[in-house]
Backbone as a ProteinNet text record, in pm:
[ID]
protein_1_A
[PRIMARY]
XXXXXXXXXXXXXXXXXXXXXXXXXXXXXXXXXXXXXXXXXXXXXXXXXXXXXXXXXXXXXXXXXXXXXXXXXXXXXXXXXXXXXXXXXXXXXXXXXXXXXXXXXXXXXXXXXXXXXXXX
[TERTIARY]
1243.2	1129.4	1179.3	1115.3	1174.1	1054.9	1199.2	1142.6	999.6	1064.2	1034.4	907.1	865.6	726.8	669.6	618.4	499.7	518.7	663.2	680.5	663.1	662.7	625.6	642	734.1	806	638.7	674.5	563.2	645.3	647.5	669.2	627.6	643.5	584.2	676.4	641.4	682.7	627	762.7	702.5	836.8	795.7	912.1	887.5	989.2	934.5	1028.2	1004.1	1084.7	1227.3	1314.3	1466.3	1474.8	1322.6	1341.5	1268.4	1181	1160.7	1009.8	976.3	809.2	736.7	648.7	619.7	493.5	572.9	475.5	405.2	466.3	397.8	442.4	313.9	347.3	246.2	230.7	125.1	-3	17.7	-164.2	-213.4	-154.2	-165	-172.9	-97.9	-62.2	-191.8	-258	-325.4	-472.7	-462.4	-622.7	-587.5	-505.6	-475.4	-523.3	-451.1	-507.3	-670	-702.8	-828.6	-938.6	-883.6	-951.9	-923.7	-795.1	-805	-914.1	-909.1	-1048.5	-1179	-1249.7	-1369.4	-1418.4	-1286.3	-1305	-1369.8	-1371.3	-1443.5	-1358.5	-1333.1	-1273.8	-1368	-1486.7	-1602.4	-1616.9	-1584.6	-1631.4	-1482.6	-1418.3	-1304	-1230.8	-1316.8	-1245.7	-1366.3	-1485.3	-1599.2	-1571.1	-1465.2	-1447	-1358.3	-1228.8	-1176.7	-1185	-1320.8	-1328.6	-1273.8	-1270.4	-1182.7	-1217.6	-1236.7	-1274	-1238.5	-1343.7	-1307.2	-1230.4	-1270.1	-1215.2	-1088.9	-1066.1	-898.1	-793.6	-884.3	-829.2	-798.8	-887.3	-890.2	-770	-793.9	-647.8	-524.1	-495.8	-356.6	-327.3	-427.9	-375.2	-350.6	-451.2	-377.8	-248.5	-190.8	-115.4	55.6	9.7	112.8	151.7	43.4	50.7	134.2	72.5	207	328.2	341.5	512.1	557.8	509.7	574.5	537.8	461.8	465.1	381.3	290.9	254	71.6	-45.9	-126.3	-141.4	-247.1	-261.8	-349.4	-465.6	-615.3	-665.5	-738.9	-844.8	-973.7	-1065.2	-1183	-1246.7	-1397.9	-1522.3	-1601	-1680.2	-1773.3	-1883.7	-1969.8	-2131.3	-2196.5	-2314.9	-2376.1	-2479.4	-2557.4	-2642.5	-2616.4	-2468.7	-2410.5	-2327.2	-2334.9	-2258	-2163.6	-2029.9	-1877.4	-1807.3	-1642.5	-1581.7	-1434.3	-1335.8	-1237.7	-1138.1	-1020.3	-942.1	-811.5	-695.7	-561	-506.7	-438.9	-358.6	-283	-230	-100.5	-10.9	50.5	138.3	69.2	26.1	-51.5	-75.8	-98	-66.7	44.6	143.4	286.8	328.9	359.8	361.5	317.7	193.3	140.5	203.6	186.1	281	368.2	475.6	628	634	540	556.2	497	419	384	471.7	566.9	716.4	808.3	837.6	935.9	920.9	728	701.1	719.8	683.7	718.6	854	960.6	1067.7	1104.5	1086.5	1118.3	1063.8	958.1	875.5	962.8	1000.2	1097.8	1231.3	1280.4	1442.7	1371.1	1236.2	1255.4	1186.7	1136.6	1135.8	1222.8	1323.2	1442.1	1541.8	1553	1586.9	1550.7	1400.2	1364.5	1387.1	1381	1444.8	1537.2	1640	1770.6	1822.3	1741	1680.4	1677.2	1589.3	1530.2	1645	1694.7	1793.5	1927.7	1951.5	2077.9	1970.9	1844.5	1804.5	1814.2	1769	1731.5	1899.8	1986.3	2135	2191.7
-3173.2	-3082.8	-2940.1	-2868.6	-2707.8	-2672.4	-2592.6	-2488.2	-2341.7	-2318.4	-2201	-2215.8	-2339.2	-2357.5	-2299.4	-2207.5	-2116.6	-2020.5	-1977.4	-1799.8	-1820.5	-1707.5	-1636	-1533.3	-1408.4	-1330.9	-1243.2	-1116.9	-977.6	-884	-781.4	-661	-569.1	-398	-354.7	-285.2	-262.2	-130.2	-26.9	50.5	244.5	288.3	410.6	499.3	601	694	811.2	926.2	1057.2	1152.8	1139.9	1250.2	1237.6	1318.3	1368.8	1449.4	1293.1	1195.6	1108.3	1112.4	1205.2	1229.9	1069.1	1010.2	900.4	918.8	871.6	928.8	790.9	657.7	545.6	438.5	356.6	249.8	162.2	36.7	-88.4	-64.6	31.7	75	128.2	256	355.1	300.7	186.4	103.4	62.9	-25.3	-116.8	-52.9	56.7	120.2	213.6	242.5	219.1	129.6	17	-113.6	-80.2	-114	-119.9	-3.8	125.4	230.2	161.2	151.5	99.5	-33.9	-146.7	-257.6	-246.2	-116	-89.5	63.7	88.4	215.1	341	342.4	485.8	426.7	610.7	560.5	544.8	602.3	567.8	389.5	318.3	218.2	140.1	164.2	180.4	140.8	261.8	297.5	216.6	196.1	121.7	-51.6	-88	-188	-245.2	-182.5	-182	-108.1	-58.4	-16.3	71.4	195.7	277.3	442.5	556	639.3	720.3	786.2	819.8	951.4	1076.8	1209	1161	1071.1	1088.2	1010.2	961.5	862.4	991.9	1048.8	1146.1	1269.7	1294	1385.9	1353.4	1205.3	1132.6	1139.5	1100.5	1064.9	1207.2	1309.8	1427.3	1494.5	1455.7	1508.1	1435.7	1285.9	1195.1	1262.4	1302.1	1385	1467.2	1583	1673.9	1649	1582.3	1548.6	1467.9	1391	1328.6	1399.4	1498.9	1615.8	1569.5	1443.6	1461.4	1356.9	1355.7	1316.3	1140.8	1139.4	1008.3	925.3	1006.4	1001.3	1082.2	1048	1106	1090.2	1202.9	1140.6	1242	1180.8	1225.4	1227.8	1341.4	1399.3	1314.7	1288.9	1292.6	1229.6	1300.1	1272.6	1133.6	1141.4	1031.6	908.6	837.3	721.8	705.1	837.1	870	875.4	936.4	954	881.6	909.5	790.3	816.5	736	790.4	659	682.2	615.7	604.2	536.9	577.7	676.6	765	828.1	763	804.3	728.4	696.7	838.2	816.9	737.9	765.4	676.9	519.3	477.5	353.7	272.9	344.8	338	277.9	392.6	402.3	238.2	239.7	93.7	-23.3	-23.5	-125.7	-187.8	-68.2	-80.4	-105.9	-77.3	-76.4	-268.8	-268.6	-436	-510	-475.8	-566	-574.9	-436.6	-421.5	-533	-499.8	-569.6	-718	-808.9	-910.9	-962.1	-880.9	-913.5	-956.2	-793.8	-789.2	-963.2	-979.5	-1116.4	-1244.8	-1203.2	-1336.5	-1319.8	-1232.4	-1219.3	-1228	-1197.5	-1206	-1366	-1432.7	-1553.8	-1660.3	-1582	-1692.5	-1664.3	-1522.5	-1515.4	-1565.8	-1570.1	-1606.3	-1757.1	-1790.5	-1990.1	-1960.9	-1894.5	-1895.5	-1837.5	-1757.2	-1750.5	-1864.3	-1976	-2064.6	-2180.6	-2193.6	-2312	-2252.2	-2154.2	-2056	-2109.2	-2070.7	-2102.3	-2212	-2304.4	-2449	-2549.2	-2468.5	-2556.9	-2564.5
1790.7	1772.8	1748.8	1653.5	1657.6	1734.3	1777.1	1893.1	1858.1	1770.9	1669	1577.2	1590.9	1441.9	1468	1582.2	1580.5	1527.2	1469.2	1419.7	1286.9	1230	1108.2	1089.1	952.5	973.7	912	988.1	1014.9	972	876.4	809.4	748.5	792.2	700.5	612	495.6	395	371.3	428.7	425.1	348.1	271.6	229.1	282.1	327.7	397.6	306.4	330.4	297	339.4	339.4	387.4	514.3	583.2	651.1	759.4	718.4	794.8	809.5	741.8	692.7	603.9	680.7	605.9	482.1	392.8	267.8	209.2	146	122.5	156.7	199.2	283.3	268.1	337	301.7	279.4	435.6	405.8	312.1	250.4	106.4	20.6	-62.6	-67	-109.5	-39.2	4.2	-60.7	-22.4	-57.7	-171.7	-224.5	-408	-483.4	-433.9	-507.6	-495.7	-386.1	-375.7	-479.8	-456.5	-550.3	-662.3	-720.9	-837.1	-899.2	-820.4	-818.2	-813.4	-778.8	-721.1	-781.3	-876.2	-912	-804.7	-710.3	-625.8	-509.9	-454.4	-300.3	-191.1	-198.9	-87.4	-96.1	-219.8	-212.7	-106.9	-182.8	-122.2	23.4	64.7	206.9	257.7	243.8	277.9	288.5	170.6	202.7	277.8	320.4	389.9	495.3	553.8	678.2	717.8	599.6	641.7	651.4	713	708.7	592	482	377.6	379.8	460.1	499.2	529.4	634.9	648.7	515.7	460.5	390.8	242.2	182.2	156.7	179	287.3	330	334.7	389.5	374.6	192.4	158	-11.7	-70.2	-25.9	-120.3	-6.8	91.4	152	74.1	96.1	-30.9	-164.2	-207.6	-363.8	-327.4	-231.3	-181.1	-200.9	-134.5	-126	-230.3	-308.8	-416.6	-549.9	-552.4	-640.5	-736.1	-778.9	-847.3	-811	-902.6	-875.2	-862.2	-761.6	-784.9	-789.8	-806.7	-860.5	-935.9	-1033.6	-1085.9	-1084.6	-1019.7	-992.1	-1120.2	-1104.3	-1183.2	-1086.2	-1141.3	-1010.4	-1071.8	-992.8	-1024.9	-1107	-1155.5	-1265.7	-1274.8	-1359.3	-1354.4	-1359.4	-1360.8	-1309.3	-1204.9	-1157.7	-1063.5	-1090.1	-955.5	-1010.3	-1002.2	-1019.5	-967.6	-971.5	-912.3	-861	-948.2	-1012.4	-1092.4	-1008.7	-1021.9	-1029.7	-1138.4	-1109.3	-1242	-1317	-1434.7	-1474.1	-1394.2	-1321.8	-1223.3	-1107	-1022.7	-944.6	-955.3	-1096.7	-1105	-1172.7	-1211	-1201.1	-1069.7	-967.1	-841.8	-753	-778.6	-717.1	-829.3	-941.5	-974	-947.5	-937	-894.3	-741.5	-649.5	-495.2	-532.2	-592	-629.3	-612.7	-742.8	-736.8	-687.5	-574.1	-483.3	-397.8	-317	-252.7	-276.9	-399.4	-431.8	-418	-433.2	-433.6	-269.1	-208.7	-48.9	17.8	-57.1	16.3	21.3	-78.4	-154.3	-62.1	5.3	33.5	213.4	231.4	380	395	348.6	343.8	345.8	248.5	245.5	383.2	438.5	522.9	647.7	685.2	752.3	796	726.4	692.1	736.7	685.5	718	876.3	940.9	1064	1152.2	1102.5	1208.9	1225.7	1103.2	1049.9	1179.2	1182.5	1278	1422.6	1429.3	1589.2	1631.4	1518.8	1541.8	1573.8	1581.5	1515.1	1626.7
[MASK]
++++++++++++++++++++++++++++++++++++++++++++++++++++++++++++++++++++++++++++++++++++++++++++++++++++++++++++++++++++++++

């Protein structure tokens, strides 16, 4: 019997500054995608349960530090507004896409390779 069938490997991905300032990570991440799917961040942060003001301040605080934008919104108007990824911005989530895809792939196999070392 393995001992171990109940585990399953848990991780997150963050990049932070060089000073250790955390700038993007799953969650950011996460509600990118989402702006990007739903086009608006109220819808957004609404669907993931998420407070829009802070959500709001984290993302233009990110911009900060990585110097460049990562939304574009439209105000208003009789269809109302709405909030995009930038170019850069959805660059950015792309590439964190495939990192992430990759990372999945090497901690999986590791993880096997984990249990196979516990189990022996």
């Amino acid at each position: 019997m393995n001992k171990f069938e109940n585990l399953k490997p848990e991780y997150k991905i963050w990049f932070s500054s060089l000073q250790g300032d955390g700038i993007l990570g799953d969650g950011k991440w996460k509600i990118l995608k989402q702006i990007d799917e739903c086009g608006s961040l109220v819808g957004a942060c609404e669907q993931m349960g998420i407070t829009y003001r802070r959500t709001w301040n984290d993302l233009r605080e990110i911009e900060k530090m990585l110097g460049f934008h990562l939304l574009e919104t439209i105000r208003g108007g009789q269809e109302g507004g709405s909030t995009r990824l930038s170019p850069e911005g959805s660059r950015l989530v792309k590439c964190f896409d495939v990192f992430h895809q990759r990372m999945d792939k090497i901690m999986q196999k590791e993880f096997v390779r984990l249990l196979e070392e516990l189990n022996s």
